[in-house]
C-alpha positions as YAML, in Angstrom:
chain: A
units: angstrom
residues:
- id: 1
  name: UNK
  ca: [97.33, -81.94, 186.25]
- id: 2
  name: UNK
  ca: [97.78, -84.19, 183.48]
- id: 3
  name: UNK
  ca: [100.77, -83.17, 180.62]
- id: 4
  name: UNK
  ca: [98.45, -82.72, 177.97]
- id: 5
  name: UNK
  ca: [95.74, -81.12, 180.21]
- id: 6
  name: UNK
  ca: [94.82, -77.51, 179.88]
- id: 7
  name: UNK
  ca: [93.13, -75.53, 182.85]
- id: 8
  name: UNK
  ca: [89.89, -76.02, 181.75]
- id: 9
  name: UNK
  ca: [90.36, -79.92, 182.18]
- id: 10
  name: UNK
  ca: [91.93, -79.71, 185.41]
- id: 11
  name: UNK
  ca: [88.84, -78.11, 186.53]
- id: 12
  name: UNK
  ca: [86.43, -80.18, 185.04]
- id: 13
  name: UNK
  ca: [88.00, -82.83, 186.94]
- id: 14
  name: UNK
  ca: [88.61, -81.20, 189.99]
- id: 15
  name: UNK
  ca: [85.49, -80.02, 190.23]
- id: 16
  name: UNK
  ca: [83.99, -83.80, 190.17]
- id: 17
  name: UNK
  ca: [86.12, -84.82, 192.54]
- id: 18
  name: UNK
  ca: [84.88, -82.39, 194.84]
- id: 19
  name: UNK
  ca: [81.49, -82.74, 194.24]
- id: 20
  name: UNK
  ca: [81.98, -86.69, 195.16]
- id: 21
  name: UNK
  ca: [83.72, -85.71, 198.54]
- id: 22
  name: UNK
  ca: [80.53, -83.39, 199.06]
- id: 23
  name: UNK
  ca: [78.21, -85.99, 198.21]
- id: 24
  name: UNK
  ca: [79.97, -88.59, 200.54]
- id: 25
  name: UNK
  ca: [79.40, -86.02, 203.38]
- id: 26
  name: UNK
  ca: [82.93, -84.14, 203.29]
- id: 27
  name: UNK
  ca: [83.43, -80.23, 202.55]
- id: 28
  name: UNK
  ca: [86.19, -78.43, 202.32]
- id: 29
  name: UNK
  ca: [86.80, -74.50, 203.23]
- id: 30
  name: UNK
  ca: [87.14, -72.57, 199.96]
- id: 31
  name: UNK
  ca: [90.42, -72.05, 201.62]
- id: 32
  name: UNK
  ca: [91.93, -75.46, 201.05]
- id: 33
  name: UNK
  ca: [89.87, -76.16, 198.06]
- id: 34
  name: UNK
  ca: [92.04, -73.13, 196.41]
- id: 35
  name: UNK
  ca: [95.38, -74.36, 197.92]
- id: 36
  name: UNK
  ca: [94.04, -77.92, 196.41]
- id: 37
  name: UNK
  ca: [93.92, -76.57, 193.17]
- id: 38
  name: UNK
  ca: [97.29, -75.18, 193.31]
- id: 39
  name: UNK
  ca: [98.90, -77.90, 194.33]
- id: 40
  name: UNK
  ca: [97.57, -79.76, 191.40]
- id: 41
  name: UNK
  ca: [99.46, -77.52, 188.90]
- id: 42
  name: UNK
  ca: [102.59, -79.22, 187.32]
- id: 43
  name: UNK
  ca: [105.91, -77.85, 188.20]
- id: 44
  name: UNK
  ca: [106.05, -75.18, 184.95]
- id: 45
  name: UNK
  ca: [103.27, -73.50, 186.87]
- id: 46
  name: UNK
  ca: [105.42, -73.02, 189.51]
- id: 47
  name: UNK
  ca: [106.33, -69.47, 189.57]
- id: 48
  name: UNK
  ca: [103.10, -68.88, 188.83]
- id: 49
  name: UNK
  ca: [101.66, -70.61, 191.85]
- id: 50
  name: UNK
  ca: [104.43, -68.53, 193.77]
- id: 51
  name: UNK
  ca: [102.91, -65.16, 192.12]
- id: 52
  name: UNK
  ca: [99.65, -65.71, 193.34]
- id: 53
  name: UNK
  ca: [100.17, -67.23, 196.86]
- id: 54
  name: UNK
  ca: [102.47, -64.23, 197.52]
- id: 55
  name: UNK
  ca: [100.17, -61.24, 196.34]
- id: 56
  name: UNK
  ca: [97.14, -63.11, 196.91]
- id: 57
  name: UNK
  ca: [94.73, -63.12, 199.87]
- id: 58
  name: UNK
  ca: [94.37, -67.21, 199.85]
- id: 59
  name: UNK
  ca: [91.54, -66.95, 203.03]
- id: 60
  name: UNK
  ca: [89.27, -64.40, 200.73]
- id: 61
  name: UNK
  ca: [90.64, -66.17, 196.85]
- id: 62
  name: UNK
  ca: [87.42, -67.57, 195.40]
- id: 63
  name: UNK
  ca: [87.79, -70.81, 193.25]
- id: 64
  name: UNK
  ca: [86.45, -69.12, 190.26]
- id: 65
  name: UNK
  ca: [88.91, -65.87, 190.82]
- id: 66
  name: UNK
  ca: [91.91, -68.62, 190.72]
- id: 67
  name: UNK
  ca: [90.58, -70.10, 187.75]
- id: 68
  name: UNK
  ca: [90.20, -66.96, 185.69]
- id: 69
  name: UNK
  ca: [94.11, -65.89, 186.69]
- id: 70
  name: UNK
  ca: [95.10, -69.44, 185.96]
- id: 71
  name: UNK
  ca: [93.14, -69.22, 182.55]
- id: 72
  name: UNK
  ca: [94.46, -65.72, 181.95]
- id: 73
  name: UNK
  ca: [98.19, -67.05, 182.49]
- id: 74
  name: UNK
  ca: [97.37, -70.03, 180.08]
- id: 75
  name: UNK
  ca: [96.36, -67.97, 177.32]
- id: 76
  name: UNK
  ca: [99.19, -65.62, 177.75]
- id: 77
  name: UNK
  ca: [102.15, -68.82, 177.49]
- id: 78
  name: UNK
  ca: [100.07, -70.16, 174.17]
...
């Protein structure tokens, strides 16, 4: 995630990237594509990364459920 990036972004880009992979022939489990995602979130995300990995089911986590806690947590710190 880039400093002056907001979640929406980050997706937007994300989401390319993966389509590329798919489109060159490699897919990932929704599994790693959600551990992906939160990987990509700067270090002042970091507790909540923590929050969600720890009450979280990351196997059963859909993209689009990380993405509306991720946008939920964004609109809380503004």
């Amino acid at each position: 995630m880039k400093p002056e990036e907001d979640i929406k972004a980050l997706l937007d880009r994300f989401t390319n990237i993966i389509n590329g992979l798919k489109s060159c022939g490699k897919t990932y489990p929704n599994k790693e594509v959600v551990r992906k995602m939160l990987r990509s979130l700067p270090k002042a995300w970091e507790a909540k990364v923590t929050a969600i990995e720890e009450t979280k089911n990351l196997k059963a986590l859909s993209l689009d459920e990380l993405i509306g806690s991720l946008l939920t947590h964004e609109i809380r710190i503004k």
